[in-house]
N, CA, C and O atoms as a GROMACS GRO file, in nm:
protein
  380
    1UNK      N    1   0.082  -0.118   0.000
    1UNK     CA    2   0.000   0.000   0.000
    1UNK      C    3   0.087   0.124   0.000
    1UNK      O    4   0.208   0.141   0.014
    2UNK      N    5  -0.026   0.215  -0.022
    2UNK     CA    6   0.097   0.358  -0.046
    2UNK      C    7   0.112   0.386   0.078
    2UNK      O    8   0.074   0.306   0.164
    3UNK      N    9   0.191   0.549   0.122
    3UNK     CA   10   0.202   0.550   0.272
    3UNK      C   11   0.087   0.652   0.271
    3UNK      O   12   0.022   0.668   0.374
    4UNK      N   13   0.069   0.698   0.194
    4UNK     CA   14  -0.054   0.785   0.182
    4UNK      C   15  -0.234   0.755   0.235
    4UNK      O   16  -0.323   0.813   0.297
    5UNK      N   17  -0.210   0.629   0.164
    5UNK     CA   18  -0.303   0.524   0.193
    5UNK      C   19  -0.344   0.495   0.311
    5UNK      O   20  -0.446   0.524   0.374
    6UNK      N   21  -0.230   0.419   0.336
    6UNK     CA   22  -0.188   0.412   0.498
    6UNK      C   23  -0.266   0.441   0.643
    6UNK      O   24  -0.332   0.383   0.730
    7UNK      N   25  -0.184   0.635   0.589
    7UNK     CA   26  -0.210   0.735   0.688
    7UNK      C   27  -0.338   0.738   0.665
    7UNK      O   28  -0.370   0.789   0.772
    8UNK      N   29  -0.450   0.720   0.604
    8UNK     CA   30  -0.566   0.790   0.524
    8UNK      C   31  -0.650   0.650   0.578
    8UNK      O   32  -0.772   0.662   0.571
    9UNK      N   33  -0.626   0.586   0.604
    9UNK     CA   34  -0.700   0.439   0.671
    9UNK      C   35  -0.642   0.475   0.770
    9UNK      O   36  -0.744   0.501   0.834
   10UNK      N   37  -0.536   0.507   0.860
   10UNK     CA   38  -0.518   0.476   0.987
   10UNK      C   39  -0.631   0.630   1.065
   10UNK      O   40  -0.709   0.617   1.160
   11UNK      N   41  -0.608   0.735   1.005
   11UNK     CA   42  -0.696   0.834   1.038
   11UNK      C   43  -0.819   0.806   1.056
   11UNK      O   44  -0.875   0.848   1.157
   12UNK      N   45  -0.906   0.709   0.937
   12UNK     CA   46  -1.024   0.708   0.914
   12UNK      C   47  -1.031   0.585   1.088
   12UNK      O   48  -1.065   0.603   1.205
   13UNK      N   49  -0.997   0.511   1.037
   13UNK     CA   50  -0.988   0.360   1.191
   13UNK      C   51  -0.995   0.438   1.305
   13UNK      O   52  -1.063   0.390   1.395
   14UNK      N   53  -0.935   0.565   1.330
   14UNK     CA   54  -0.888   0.630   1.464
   14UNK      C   55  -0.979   0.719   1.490
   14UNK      O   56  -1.000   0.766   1.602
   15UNK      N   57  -1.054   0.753   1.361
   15UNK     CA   58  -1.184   0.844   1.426
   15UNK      C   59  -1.310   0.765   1.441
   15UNK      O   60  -1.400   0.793   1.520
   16UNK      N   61  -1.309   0.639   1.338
   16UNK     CA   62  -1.432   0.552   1.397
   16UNK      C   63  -1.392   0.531   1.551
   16UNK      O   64  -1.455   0.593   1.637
   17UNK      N   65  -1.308   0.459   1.580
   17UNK     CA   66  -1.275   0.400   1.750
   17UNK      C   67  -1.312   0.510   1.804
   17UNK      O   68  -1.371   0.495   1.911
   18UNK      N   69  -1.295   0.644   1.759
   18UNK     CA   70  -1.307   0.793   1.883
   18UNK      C   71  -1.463   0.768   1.890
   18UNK      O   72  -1.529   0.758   1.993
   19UNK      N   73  -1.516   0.760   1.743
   19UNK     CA   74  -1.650   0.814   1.739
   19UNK      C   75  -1.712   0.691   1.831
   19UNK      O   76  -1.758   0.735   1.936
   20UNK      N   77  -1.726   0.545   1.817
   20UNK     CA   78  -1.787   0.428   1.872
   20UNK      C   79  -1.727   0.416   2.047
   20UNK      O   80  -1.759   0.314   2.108
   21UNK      N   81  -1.646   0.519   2.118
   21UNK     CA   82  -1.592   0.507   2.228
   21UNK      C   83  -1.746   0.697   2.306
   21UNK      O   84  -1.820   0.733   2.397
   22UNK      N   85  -1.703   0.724   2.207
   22UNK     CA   86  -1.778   0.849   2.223
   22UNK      C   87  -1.948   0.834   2.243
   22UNK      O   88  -2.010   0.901   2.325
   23UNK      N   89  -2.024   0.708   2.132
   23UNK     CA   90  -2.130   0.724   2.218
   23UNK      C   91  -2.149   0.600   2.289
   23UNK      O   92  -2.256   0.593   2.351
   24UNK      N   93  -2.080   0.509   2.295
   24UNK     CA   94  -2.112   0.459   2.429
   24UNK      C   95  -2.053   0.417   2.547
   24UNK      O   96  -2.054   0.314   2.616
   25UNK      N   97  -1.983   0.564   2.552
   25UNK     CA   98  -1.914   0.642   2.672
   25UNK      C   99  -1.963   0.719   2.734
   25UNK      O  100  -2.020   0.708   2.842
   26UNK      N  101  -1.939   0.840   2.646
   26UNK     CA  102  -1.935   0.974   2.665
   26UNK      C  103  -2.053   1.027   2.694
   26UNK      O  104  -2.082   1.102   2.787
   27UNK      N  105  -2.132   0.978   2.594
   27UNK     CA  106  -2.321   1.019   2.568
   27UNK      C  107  -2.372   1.020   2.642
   27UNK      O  108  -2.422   1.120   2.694
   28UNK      N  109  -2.385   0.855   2.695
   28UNK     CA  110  -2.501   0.819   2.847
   28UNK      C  111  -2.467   0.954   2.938
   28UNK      O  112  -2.564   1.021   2.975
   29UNK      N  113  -2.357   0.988   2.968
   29UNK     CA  114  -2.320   1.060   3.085
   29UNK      C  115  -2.332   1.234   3.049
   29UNK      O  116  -2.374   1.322   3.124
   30UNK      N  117  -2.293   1.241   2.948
   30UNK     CA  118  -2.350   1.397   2.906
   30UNK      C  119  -2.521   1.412   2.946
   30UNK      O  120  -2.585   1.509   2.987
   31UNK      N  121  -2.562   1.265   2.915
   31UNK     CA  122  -2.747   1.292   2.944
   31UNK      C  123  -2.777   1.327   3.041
   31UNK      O  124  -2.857   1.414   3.077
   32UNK      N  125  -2.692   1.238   3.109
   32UNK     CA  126  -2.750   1.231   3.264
   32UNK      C  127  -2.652   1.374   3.331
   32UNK      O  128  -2.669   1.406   3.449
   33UNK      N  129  -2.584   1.425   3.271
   33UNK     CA  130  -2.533   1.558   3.359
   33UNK      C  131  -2.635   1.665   3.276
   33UNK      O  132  -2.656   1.774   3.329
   34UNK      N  133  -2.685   1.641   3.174
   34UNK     CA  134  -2.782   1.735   3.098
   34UNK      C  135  -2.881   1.754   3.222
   34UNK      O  136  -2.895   1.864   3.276
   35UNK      N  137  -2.964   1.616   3.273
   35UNK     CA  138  -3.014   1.624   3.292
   35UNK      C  139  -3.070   1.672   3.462
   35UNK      O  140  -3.174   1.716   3.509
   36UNK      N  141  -2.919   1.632   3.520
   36UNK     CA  142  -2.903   1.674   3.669
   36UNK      C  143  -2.939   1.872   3.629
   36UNK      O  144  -3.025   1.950   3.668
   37UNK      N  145  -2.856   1.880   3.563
   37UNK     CA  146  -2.857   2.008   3.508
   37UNK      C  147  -2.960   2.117   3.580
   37UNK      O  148  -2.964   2.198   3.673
   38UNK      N  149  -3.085   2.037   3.415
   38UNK     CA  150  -3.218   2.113   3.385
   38UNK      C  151  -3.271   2.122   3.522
   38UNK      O  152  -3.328   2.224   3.558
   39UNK      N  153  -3.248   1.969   3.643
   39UNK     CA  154  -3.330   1.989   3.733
   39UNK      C  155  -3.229   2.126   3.845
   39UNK      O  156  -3.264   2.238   3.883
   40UNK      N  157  -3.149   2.079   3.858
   40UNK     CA  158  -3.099   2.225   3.950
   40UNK      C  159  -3.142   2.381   3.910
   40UNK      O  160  -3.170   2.475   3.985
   41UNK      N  161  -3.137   2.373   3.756
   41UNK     CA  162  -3.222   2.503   3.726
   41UNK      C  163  -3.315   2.501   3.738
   41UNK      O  164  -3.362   2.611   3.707
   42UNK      N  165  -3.416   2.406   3.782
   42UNK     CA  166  -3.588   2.436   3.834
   42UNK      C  167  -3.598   2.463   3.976
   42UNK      O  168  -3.681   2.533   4.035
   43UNK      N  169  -3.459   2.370   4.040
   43UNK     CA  170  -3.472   2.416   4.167
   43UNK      C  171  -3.409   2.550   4.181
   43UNK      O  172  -3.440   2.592   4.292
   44UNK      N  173  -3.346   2.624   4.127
   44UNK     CA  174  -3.261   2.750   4.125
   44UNK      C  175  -3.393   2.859   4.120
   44UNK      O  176  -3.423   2.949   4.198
   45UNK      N  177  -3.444   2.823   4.027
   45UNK     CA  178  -3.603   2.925   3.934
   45UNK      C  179  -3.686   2.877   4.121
   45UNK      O  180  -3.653   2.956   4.209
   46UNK      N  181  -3.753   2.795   4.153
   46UNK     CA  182  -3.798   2.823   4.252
   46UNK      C  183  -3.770   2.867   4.379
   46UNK      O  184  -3.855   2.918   4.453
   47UNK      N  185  -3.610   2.842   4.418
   47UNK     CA  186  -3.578   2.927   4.502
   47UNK      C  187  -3.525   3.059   4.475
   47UNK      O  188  -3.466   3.109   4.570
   48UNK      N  189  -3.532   3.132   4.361
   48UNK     CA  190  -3.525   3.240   4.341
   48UNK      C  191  -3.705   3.345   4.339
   48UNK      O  192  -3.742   3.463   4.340
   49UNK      N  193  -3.765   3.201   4.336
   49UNK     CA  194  -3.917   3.295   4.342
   49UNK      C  195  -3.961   3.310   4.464
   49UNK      O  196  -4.036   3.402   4.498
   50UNK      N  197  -3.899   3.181   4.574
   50UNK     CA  198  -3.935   3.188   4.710
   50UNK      C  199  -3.876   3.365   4.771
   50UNK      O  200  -3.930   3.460   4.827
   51UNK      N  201  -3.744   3.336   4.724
   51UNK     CA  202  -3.655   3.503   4.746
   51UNK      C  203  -3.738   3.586   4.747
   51UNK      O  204  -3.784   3.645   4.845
   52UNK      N  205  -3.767   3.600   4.625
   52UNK     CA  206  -3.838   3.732   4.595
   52UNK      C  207  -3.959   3.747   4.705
   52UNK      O  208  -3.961   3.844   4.780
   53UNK      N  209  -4.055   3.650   4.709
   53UNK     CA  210  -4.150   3.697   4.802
   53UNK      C  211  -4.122   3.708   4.899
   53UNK      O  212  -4.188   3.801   4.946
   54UNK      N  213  -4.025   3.647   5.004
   54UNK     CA  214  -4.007   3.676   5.114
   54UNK      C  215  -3.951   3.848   5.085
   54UNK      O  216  -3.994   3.936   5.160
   55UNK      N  217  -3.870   3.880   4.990
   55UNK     CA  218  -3.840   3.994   5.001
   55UNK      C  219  -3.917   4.090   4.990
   55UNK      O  220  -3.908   4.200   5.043
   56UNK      N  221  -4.028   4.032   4.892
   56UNK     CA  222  -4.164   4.164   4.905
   56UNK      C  223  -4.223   4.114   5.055
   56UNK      O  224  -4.295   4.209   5.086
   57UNK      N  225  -4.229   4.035   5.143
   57UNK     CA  226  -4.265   4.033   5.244
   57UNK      C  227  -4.179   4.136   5.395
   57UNK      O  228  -4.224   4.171   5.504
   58UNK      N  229  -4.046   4.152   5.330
   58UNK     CA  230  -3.967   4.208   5.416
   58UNK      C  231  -4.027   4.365   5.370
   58UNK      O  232  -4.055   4.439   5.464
   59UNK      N  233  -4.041   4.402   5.273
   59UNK     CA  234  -4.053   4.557   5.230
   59UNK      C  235  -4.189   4.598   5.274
   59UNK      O  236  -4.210   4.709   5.324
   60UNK      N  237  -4.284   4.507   5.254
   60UNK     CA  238  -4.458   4.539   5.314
   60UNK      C  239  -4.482   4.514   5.510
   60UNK      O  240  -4.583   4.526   5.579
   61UNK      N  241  -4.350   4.481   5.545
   61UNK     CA  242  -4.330   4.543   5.672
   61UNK      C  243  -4.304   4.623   5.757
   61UNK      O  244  -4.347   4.670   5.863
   62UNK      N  245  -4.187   4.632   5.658
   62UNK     CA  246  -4.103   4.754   5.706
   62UNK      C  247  -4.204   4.877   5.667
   62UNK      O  248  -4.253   4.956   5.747
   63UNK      N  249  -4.216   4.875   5.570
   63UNK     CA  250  -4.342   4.972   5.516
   63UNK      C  251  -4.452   4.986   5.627
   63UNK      O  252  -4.482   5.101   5.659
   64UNK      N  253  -4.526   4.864   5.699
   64UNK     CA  254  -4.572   4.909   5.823
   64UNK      C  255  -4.536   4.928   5.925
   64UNK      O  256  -4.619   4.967   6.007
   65UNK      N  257  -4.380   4.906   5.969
   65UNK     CA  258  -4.365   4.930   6.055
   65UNK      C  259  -4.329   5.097   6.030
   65UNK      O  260  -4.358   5.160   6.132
   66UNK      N  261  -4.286   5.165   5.945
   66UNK     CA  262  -4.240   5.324   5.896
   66UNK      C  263  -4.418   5.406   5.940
   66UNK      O  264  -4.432   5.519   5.986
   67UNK      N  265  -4.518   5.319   5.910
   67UNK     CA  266  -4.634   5.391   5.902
   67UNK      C  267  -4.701   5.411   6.041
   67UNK      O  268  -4.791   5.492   6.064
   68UNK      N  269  -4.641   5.318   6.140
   68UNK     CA  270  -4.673   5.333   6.274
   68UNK      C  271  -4.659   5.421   6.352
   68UNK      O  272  -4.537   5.436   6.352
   69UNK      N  273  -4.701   5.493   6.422
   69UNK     CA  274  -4.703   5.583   6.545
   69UNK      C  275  -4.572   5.529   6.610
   69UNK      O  276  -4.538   5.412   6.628
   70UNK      N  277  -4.494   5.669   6.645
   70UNK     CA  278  -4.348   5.599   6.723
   70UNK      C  279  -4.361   5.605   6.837
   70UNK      O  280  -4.260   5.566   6.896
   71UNK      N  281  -4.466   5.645   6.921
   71UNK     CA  282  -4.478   5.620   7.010
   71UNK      C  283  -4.542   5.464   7.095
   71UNK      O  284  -4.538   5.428   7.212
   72UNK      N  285  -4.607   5.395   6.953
   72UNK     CA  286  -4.635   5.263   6.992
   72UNK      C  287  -4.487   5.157   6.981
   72UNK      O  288  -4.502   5.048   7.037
   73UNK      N  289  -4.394   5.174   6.936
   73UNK     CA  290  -4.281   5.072   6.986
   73UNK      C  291  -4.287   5.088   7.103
   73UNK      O  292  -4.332   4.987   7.156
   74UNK      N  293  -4.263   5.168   7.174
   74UNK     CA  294  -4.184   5.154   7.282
   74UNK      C  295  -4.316   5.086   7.390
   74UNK      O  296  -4.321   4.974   7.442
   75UNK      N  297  -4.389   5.171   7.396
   75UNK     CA  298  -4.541   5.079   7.512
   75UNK      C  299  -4.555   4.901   7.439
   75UNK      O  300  -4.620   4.815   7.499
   76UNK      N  301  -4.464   4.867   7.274
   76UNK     CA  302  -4.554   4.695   7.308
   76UNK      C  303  -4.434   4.627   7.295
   76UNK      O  304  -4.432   4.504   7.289
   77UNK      N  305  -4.337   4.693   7.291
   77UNK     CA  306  -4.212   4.634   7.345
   77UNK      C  307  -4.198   4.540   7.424
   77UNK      O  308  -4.150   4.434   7.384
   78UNK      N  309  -4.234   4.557   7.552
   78UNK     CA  310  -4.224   4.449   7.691
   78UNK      C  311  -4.362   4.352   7.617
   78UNK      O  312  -4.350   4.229   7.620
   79UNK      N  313  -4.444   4.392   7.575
   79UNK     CA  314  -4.564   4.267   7.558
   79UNK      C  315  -4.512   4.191   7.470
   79UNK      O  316  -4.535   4.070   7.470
   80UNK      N  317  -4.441   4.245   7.387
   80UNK     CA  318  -4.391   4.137   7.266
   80UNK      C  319  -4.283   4.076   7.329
   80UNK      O  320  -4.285   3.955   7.308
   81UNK      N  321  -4.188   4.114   7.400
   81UNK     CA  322  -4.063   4.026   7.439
   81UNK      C  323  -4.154   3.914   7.523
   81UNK      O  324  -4.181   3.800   7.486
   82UNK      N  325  -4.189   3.971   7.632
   82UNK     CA  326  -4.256   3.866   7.698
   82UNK      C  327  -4.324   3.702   7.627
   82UNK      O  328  -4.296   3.583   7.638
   83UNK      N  329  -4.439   3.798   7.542
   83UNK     CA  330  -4.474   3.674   7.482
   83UNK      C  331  -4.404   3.584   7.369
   83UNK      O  332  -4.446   3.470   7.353
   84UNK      N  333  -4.316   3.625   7.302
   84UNK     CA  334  -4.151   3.571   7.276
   84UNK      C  335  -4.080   3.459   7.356
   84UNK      O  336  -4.040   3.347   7.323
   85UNK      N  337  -4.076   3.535   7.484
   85UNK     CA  338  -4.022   3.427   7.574
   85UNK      C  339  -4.114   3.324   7.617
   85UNK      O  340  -4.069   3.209   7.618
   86UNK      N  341  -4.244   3.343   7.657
   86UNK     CA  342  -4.303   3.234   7.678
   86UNK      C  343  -4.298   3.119   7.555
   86UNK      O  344  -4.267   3.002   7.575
   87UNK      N  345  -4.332   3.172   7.429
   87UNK     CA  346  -4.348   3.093   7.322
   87UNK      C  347  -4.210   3.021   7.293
   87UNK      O  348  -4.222   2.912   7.237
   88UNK      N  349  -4.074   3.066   7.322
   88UNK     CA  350  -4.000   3.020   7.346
   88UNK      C  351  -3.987   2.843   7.440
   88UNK      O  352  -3.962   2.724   7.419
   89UNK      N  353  -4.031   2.959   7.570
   89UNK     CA  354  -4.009   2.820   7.651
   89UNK      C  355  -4.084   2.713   7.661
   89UNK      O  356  -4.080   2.621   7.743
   90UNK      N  357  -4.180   2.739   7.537
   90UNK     CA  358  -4.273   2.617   7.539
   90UNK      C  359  -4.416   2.632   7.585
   90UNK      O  360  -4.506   2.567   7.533
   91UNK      N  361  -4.447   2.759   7.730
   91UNK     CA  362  -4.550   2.776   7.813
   91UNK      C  363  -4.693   2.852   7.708
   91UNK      O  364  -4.692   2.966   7.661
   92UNK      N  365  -4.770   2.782   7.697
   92UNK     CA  366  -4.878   2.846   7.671
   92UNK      C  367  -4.956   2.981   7.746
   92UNK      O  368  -4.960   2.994   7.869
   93UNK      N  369  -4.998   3.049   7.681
   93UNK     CA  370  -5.065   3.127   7.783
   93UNK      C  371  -5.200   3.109   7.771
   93UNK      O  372  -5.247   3.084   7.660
   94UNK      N  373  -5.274   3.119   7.876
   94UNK     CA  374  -5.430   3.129   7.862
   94UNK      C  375  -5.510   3.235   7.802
   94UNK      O  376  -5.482   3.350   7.836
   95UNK      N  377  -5.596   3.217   7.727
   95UNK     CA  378  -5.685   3.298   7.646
   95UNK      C  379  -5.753   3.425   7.716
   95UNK      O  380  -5.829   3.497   7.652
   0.00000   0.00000   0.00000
């Protein structure tokens, strides 16, 4: 054979073996990282929507708490720690 030849069959042999190593190697596992993938980006998309609302939940507070009389912190101060701590320690209070 020529050497031309040769090289020109040994190239062609060396990219079939790449190509027949490639899909049933390489493939299965690209799928399955495809597919771990897609799901982390659904979980990403829903905890980025949970974010957000809690964050519109942080701003529609603060927003009431700005709209409050400043003289009511300070009088429910002790009622709120208090009942904090009870709920803490477990103790119910009566109705």
């Amino acid at each position: 054979m020529d050497v031309w030849t040769t090289l020109l069959a040994g190239i062609i042999l060396g990219w079939v073996v790449e190509w027949v190593i490639d899909w049933l190697y390489w493939r299965p596992r690209a799928d399955a990282y495809h597919q771990a993938e897609y799901e982390l980006h659904q979980e990403l998309a829903k905890a980025r929507q949970e974010l957000d609302e809690a964050n519109a939940t942080i701003v529609a507070l603060r927003e009431q708490l700005e709209r409050r009389p400043r003289g009511q912190e300070s009088m429910n101060a002790p009622a709120a720690s208090t009942a904090a701590a009870g709920v803490r320690s477990g103790e119910r209070r009566p109705h």
